[in-house]
ZALO-873584 format. One line per 5 residues: number of its first residue (from 1); for each residue x, y, z of C-alpha. Coordinates in Angstrom, 2 decimals. Layout:
<sites>
NUM	X:Y:Z  ...
</sites>
This chain:
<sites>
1	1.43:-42.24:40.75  2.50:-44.64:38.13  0.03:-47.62:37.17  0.77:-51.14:35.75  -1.32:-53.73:33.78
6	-1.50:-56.82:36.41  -0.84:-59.66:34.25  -3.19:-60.13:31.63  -6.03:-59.43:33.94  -6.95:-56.06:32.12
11	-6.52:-54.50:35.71  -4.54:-51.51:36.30  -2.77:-51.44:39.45  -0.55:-48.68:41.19  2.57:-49.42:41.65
16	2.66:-48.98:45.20  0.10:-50.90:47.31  -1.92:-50.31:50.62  -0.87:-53.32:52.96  -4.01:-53.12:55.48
21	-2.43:-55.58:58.34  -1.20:-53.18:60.56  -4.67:-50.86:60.67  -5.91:-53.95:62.60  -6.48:-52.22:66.35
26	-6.27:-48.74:64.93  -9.15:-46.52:65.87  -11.42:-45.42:62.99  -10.31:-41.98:62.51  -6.74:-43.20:61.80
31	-8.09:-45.69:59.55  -9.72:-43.18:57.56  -7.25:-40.74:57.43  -4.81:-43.28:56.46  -6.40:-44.78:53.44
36	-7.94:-41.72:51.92  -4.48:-40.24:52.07  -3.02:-43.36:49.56  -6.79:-42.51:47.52  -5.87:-39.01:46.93
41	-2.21:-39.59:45.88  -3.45:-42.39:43.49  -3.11:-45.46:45.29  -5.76:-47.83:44.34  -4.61:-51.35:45.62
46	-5.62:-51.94:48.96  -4.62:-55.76:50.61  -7.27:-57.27:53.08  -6.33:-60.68:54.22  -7.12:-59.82:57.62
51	-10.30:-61.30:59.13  -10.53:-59.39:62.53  -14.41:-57.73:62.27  -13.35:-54.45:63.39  -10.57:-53.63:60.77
56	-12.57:-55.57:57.68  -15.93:-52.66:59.09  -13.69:-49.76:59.49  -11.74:-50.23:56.20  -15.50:-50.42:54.68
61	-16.68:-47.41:56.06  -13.10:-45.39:54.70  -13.95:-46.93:50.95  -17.80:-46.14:50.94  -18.39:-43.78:47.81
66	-14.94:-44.41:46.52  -14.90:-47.94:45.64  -14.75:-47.56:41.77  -11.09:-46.10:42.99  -10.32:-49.57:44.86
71	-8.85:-52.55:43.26  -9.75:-55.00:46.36  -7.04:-58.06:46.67  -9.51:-59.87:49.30  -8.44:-63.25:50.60
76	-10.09:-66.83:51.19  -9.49:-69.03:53.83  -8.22:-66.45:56.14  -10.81:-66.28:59.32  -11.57:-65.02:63.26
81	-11.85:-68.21:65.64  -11.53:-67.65:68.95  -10.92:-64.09:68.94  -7.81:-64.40:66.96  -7.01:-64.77:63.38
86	-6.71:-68.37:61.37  -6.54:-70.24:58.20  -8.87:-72.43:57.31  -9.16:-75.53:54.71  -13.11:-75.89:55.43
91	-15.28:-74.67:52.75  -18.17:-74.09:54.73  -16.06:-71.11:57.02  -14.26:-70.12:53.70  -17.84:-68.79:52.40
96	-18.95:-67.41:56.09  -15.96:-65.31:56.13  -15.89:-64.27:52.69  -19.15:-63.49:52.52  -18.30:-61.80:56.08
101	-15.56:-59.65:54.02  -18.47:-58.79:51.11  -20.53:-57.23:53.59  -18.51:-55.24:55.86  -16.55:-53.78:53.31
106	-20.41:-52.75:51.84  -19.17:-54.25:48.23  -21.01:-56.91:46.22  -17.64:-57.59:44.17  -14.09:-58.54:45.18
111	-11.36:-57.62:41.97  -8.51:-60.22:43.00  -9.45:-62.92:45.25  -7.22:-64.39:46.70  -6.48:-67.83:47.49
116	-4.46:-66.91:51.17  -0.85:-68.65:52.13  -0.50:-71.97:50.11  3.15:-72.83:51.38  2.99:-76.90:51.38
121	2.37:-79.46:49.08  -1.07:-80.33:51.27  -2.45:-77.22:51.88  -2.01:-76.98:47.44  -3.71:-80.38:47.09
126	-6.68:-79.62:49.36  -7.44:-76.03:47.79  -6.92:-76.84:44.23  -8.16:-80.33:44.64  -11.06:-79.60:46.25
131	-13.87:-77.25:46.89  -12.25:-73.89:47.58  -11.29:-73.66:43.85  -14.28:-74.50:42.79  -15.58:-72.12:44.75
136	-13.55:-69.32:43.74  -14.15:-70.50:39.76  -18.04:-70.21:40.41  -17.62:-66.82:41.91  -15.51:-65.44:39.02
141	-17.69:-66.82:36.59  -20.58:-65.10:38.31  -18.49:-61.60:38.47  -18.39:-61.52:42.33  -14.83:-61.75:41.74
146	-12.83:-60.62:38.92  -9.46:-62.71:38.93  -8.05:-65.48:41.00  -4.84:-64.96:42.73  -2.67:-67.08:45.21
151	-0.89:-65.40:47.81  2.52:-67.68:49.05  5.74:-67.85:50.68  7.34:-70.61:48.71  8.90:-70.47:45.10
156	7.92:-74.02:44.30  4.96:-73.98:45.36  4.28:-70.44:43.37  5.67:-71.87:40.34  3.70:-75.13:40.01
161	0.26:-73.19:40.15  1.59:-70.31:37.82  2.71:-73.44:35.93  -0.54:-75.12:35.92  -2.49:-72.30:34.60
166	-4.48:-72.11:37.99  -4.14:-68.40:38.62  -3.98:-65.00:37.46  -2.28:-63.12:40.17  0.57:-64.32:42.70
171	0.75:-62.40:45.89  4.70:-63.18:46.44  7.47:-62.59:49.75  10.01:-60.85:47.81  13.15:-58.82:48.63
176	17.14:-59.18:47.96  17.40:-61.18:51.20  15.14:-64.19:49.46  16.49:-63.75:46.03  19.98:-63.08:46.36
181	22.89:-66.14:46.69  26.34:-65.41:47.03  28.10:-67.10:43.62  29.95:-70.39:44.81  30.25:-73.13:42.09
186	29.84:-75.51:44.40  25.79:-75.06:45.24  24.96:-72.86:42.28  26.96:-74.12:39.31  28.10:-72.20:35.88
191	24.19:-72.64:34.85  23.58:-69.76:36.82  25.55:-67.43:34.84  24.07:-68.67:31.81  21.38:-66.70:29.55
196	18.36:-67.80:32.16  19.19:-65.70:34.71  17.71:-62.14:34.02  20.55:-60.10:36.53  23.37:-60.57:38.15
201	24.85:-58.32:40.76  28.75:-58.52:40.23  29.33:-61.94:42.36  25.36:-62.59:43.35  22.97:-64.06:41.17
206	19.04:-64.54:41.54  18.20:-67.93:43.03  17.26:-70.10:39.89  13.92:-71.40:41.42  12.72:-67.76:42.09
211	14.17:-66.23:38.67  12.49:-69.35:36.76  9.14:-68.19:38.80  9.48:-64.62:37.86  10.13:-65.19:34.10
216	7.40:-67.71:33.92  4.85:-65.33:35.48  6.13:-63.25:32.73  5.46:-65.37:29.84  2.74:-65.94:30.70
221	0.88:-63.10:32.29  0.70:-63.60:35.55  0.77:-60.53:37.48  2.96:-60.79:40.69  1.63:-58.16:43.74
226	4.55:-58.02:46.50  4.24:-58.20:50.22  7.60:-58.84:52.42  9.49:-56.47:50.88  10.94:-54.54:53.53
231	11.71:-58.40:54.83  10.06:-57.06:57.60  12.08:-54.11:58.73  15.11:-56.44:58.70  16.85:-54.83:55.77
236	16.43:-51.27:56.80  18.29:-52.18:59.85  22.39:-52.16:59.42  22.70:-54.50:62.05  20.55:-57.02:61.11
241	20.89:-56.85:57.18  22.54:-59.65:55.21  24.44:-57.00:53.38  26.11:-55.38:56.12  24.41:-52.30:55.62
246	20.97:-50.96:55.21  18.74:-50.34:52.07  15.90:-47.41:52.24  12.70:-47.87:51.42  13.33:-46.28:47.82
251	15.88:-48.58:47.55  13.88:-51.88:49.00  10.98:-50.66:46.72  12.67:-50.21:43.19  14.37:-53.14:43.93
256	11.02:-55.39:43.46  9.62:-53.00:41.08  12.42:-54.08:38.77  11.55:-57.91:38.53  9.46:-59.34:36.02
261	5.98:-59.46:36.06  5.87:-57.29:39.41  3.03:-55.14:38.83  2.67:-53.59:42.80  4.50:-53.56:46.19
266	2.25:-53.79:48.86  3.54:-51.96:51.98  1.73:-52.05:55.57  0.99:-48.57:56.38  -1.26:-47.25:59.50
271	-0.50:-43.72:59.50  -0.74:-41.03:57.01  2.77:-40.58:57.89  3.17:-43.52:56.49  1.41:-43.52:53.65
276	3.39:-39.89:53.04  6.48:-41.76:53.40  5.97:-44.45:50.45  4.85:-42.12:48.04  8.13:-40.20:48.19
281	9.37:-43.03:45.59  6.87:-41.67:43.34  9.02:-38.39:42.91  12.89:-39.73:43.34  15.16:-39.19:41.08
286	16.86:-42.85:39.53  19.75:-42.45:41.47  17.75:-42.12:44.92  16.16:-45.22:44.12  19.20:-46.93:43.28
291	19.79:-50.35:45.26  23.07:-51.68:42.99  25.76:-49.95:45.39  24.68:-52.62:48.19  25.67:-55.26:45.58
296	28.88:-53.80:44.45  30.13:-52.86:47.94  31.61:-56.25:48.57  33.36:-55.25:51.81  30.06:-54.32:53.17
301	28.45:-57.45:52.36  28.82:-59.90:54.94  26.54:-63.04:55.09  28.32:-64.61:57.35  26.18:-66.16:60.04
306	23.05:-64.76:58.07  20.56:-66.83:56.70  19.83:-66.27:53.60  16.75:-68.34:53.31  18.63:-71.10:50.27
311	18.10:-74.25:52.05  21.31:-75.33:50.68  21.53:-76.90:54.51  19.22:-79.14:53.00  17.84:-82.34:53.30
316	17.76:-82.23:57.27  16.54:-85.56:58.41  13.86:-84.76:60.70  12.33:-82.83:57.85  12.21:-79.26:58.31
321	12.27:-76.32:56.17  15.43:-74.76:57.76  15.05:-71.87:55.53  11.40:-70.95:56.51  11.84:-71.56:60.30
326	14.78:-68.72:60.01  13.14:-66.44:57.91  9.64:-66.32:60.49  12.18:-66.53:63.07  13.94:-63.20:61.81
331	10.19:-61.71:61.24  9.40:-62.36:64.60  12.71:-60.83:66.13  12.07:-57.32:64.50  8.84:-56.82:66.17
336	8.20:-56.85:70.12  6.10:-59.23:70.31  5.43:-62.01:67.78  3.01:-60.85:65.04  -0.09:-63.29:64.62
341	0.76:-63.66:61.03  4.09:-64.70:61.13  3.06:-67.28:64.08  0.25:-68.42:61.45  2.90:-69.14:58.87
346	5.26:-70.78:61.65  2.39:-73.29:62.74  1.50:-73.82:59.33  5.37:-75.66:58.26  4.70:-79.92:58.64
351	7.77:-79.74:60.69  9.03:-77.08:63.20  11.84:-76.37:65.30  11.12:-79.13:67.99  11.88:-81.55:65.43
356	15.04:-80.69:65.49  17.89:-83.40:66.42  21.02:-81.03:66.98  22.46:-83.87:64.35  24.52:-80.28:62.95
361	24.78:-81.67:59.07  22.78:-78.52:58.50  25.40:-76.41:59.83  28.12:-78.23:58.00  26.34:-77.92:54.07
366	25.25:-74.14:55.27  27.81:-71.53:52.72  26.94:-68.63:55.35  28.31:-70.51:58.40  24.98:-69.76:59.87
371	24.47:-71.34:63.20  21.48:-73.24:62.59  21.33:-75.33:65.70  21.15:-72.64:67.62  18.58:-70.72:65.50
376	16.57:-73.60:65.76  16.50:-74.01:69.61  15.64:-69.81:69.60  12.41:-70.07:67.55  11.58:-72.96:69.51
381	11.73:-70.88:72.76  10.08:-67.97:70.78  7.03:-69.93:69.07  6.74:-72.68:71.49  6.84:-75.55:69.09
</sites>
């Protein structure tokens, strides 16, 4: 296992990351097995934004006697209402359920806490404005927690707290599909091409706002942890990929490993399977791992119709971030049912699907000829909003 400074945090991290979501409903002995099989093979970052009781006890009980191995990314303002997982903005249930996490995971300290899903410009305000940060100050002055981090979905919101000095880590979605825009003067411009754009894939180019994020994390030591990078499945599917073809996990994980300031790729693993699975990047050869061929095999790369999460569609006048309605829309699609996360994140946009006026000036701005009108009345149907 290879290890990586997180930022300037003077925390090691492995490279590859235990995603805990999808032990939630696992039986113990599967929890166990699971986890101590990352331990062994040197995995020592373990994700728990999840707030269901049973998962935050059993993930405890796999850790006790090994938690000097475990670098904890624990996360605020997730909690369990109603049987069923939320966010909250309420300080008051953003102690009970941290405080919840403390104890069942039998730990008086937390390394990264993590300020969980700030996607909107109020959701920022409130947290950073408010009593939540101040909470999470007092507790890293007081050593209960080690760094602050920010887990989020959206590049400008990422940037202006990375900008603002407010964290230390950022928990980030990242994957080709959200970085990559086809090059067309006409939305991206020659500034693109210019010296402030770390890489460019013979006719793709990073999107600026995410390679501006990336660098700046860089410059200043921020330490970037990535979740989404399997975009959910999505882009180990041919079918469904943007490129036409599919990427392996190798592939999907080298990929993110190769941005600035990424210091660990999170994956969601509930098997030792699993587990077994990931850490077969640890001894590929470079040219196993390799992702450029998707880039270069321009027949194969066909975005047509695909969203590729730009909001170049943009502005829509009832308001709605087009791009993030598609991209939980396309989360949603690769599992049976709809994952409570990626409804969480749905509910949580100002604006949804139902705002939607068919007016189709999306459609006509959109450089993938996606059908957005169309997209829009499907994750309607799907979410219910």
């Amino acid at each position: 296992m290879q290890y990586r400074k997180l930022g300037n945090t003077g925390i090691c991290v492995s490279e590859i990351g235990f995603g805990g979501e999808y032990l939630e409903g696992k039986d113990y002995p599967v929890v166990e097995a699971s986890i101590h099989r990352a331990l062994d093979a040197g995995v020592n970052l373990i994700d728990i934004f999840m707030s269901e009781p049973n998962v935050r006890t059993n993930i405890g009980r796999a850790i006790e006697g090994k938690r000097s191995d475990v670098i904890i990314q624990g996360h605020f303002r997730a909690v369990w209402k109603n049987g069923q997982y939320a966010r909250t903005l309420d300080i008051d249930e953003t102690k009970f359920f941290f405080e919840d996490l403390l104890a069942r995971l039998k730990t008086d300290y937390i390394d990264i806490g993590m300020l969980h899903m700030i996607d909107n410009d109020a959701d920022y305000r409130i947290v950073f404005e408010g009593p939540i940060y101040e909470y999470a100050k007092q507790l890293k002055s007081q050593g209960t927690i080690r760094t602050i981090g920010m887990s989020s979905h959206n590049p400008e919101i990422a940037l202006r707290a990375v900008e603002a000095g407010l964290i230390d880590v950022l928990l980030f979605s990242l994957n080709p599909a959200y970085d990559l825009l086809e090059q067309e003067k006409d939305f991206i411009g020659p500034a693109s091409l210019s010296e402030n754009s770390f890489e460019s894939h013979g006719t793709l180019d990073i999107d600026p706002i995410r390679n501006r994020l990336y660098r700046t994390c860089e410059a200043k030591g921020i330490g970037i942890t990535v979740m989404k990078s399997l975009a959910a499945g999505v882009l180990l599917d041919e079918k469904r990929s943007p490129f036409g073809m599919a990427l392996s996990v190798p592939q999907c994980l080298h990929y993110a490993l190769t941005r600035p300031a990424v210091a660990s790729v999170v994956l969601g693993m509930q098997t030792p399977d699993e587990v077994e699975e990931a850490l077969r990047y640890e001894a590929m050869e470079d040219s196993e791992r390799d992702y450029t061929a998707v880039f270069s095999a321009k027949p194969q790369f066909n975005l047509k119709g695909h969203c590729m999460y730009c909001n170049h569609c943009l502005p829509c006048v009832s308001h709605i971030n087009i791009a993030a309605v598609n991209k939980y829309l396309d989360l949603a699609q690769a599992e049976p049912s709809v994952p409570p996360t990626v409804r969480a994140h749905y509910d949580s946009l100002e604006h949804t699907a139902a705002d939607c006026i068919a007016c189709g000036a999306c459609e006509k701005r959109c450089p993938f000829e996606v059908p957005v009108i169309e997209r829009m009345q499907h994750a309607q149907q799907l979410f219910g909003k």
